[in-house]
C-alpha positions as CSV (number, residue, x, y, z in Angstrom):
1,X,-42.6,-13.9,-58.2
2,X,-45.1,-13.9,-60.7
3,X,-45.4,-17.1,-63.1
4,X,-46.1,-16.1,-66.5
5,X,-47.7,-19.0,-69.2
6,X,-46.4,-19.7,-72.6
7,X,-47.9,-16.7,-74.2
8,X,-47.2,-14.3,-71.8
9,X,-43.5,-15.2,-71.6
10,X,-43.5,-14.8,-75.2
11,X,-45.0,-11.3,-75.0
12,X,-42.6,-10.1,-72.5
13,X,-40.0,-11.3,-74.3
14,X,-40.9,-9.5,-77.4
15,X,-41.5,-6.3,-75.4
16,X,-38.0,-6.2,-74.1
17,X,-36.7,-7.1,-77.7
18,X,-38.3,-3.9,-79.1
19,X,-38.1,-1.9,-76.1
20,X,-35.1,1.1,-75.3
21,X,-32.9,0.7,-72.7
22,X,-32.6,2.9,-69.9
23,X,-30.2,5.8,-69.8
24,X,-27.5,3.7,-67.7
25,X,-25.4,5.5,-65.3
26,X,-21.4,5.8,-65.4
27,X,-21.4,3.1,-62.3
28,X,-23.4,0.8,-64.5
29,X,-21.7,1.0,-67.7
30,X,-18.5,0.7,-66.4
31,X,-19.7,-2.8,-64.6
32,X,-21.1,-3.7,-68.1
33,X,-17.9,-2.9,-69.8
34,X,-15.9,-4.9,-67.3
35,X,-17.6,-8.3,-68.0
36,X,-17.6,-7.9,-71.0
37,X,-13.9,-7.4,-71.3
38,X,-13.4,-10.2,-69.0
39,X,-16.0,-12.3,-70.1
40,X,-16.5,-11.3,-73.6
41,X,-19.5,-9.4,-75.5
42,X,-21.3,-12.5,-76.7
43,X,-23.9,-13.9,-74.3
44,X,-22.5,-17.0,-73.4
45,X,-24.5,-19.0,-70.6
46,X,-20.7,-18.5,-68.6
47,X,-21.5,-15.2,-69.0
48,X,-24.9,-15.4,-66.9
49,X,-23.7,-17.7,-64.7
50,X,-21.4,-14.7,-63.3
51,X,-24.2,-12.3,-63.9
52,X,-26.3,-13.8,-61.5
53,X,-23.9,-14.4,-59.0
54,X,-23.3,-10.6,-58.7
55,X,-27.3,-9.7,-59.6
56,X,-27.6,-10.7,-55.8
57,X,-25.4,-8.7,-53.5
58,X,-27.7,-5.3,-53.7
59,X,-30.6,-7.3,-52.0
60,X,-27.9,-8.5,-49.5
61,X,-26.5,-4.8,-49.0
62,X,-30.0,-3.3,-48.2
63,X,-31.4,-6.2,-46.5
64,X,-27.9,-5.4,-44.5
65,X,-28.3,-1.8,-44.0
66,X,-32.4,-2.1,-43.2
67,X,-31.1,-4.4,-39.9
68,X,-28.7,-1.9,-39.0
69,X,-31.2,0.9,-39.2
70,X,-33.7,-1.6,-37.1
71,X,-31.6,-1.7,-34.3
72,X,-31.5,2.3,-33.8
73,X,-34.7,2.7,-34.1
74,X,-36.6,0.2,-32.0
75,X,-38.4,3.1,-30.4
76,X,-39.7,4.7,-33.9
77,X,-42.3,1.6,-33.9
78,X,-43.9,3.0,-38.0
79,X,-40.3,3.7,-39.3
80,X,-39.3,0.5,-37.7
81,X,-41.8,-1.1,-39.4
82,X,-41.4,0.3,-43.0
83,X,-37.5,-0.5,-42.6
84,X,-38.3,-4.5,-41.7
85,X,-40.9,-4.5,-45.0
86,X,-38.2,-3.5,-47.0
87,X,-35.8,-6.1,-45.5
88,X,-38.4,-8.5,-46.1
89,X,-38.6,-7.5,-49.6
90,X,-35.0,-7.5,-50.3
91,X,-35.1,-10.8,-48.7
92,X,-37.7,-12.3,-51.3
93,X,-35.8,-10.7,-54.4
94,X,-32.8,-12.4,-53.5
95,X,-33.8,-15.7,-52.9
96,X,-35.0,-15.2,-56.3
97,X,-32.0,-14.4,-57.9
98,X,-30.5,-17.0,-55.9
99,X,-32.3,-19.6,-57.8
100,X,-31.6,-18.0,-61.0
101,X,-27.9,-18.9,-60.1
102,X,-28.2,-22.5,-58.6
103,X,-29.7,-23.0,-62.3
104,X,-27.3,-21.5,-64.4
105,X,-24.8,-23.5,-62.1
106,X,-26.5,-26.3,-63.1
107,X,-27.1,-25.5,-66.8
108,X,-22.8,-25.1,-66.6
109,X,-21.5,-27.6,-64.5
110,X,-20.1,-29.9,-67.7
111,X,-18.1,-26.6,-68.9
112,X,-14.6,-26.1,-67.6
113,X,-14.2,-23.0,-66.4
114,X,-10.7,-21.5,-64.8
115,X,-9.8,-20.5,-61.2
116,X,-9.9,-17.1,-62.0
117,X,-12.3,-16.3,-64.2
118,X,-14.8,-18.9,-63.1
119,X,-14.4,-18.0,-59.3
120,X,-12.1,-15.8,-58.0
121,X,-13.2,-12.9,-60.4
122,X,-17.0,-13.5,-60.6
123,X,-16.9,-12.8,-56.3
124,X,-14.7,-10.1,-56.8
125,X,-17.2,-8.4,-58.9
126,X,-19.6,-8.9,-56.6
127,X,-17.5,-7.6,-53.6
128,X,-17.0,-4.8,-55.2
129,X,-20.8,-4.1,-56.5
130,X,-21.7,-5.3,-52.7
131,X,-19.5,-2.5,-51.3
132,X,-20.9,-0.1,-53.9
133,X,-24.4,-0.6,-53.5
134,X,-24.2,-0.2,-50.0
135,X,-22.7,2.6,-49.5
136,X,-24.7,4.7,-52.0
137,X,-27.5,3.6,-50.1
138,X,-26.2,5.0,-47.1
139,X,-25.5,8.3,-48.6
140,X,-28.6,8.4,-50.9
141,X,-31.0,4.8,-51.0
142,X,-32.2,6.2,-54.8
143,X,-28.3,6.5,-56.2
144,X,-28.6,2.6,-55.0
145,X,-32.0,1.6,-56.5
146,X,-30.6,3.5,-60.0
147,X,-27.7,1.2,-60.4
148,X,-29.9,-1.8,-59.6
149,X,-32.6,-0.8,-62.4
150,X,-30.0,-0.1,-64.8
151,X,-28.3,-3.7,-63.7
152,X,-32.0,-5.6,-63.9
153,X,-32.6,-3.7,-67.0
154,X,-29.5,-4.6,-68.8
155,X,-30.2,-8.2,-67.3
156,X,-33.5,-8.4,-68.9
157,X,-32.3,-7.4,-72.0
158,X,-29.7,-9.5,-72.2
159,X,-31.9,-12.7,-71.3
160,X,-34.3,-11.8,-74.0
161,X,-31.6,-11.3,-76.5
162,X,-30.1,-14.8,-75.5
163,X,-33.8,-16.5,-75.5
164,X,-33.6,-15.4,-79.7
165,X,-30.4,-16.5,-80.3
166,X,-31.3,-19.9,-79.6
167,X,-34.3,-21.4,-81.1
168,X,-33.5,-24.7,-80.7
169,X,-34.3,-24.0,-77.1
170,X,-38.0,-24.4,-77.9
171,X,-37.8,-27.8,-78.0
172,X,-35.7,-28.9,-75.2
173,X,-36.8,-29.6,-72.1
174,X,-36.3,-27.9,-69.1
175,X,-35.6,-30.6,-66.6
176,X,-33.9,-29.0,-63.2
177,X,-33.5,-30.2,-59.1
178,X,-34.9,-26.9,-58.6
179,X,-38.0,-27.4,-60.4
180,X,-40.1,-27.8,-57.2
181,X,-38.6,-24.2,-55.9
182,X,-38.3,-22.3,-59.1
183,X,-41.3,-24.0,-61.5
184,X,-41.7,-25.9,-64.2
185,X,-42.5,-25.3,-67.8
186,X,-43.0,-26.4,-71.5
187,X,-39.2,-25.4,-72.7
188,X,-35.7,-24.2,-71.7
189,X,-36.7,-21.0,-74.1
190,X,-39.8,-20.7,-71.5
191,X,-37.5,-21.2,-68.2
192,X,-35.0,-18.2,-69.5
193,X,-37.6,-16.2,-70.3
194,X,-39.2,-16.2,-67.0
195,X,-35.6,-15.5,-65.3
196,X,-35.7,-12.5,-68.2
197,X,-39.5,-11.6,-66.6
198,X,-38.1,-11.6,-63.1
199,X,-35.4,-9.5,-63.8
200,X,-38.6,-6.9,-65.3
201,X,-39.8,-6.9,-62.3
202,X,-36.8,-6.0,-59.8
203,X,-36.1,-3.4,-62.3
204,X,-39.6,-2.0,-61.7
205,X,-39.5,-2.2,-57.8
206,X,-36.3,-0.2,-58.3
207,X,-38.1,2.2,-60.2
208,X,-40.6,2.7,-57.3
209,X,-38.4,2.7,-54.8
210,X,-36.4,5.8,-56.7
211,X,-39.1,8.0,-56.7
212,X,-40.6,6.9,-53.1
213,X,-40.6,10.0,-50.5
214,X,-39.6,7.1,-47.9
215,X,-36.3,6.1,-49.1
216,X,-35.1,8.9,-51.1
């Protein structure tokens, strides 16, 4: 992904501040309106934390689907081809949103959290999402890339919202074991807004994908 400075995070963070939301679909608000149910409507780094562990299972669902489809079609050497870039693609977005949840996990480990709502819920959510965004690729791959804007759209919202709720963030440092994988940089208020930029830009290869004659 691409590494933004100090200004530039601050720019993107800004734009998604003043910028509308997308017209989410009925699948997406009702996923929205279960966390925060379960989870509450403030944005509570708990909150995040189970966020990002279900911000992951499309990637895993089309990286999934794109292996079956590789298999039947050995013989169709371009379509073949097209099918593994995507894979590879999917691939690379969730390792990224992997790394957004090893440091959330890490930014929560001190908090107590209970069986069900810290664990059992948070991978039922993403079962179900996992499940979801498979089969509507299946049937139609843009119903699947919808939901996932919507998702990394409400995500990025949500991260720049959080980033302005907490000033004090600009002074504390972001010190992490994942540094080396996911980057350094000047503040904690700098770190979430580059998981805020990252979720900008799944929401625009989404977009893409949508509208591409390929996977339509």
């Amino acid at each position: 992904m691409i590494r933004l400075d100090h200004e530039a995070l601050v720019a993107e963070q800004q734009k998604q501040l003043t910028s509308p939301r997308r017209q989410y679909s009925l699948s997406a608000r009702a996923l929205f309106a279960v966390m925060d149910l379960v989870y509450g409507k403030d944005r509570d780094l708990e909150k995040f934390r189970v966020l990002e562990v279900v911000a992951r299972v499309p990637y895993m669902a089309w990286e999934s689907v794109a292996y079956v489809a590789m298999t039947h079609t050995s013989r169709r050497t371009d379509f073949a081809r097209r099918v593994y870039d995507r894979a590879l693609v999917a691939r690379f977005e969730q390792d990224n949103e992997q790394w957004h949840l090893l440091i959330l996990e890490e930014l929560t480990r001190d908090r107590r959290r209970t069986w069900l709502k810290g664990r059992v819920l948070p991978q039922l959510l993403a079962v179900v999402y996992y499940q979801l965004s498979w089969m509507m690729f299946v049937v139609s791959p843009k119903w699947s890339y919808r939901l996932n804007a919507d998702f990394e759209d409400h995500a990025a919202h949500e991260y720049a919202h959080l980033v302005d709720e907490h000033p004090d963030w600009e002074g504390e440092t972001f010190v992490s074991g994942f540094e080396g994988d996911y980057g350094s940089y000047d503040s904690l208020a700098d770190m979430f807004r580059q998981i805020g930029y990252d979720e900008v830009v799944h929401r625009q290869e989404s977009e893409v994908m949508m509208t591409s004659p390929r996977y339509r």
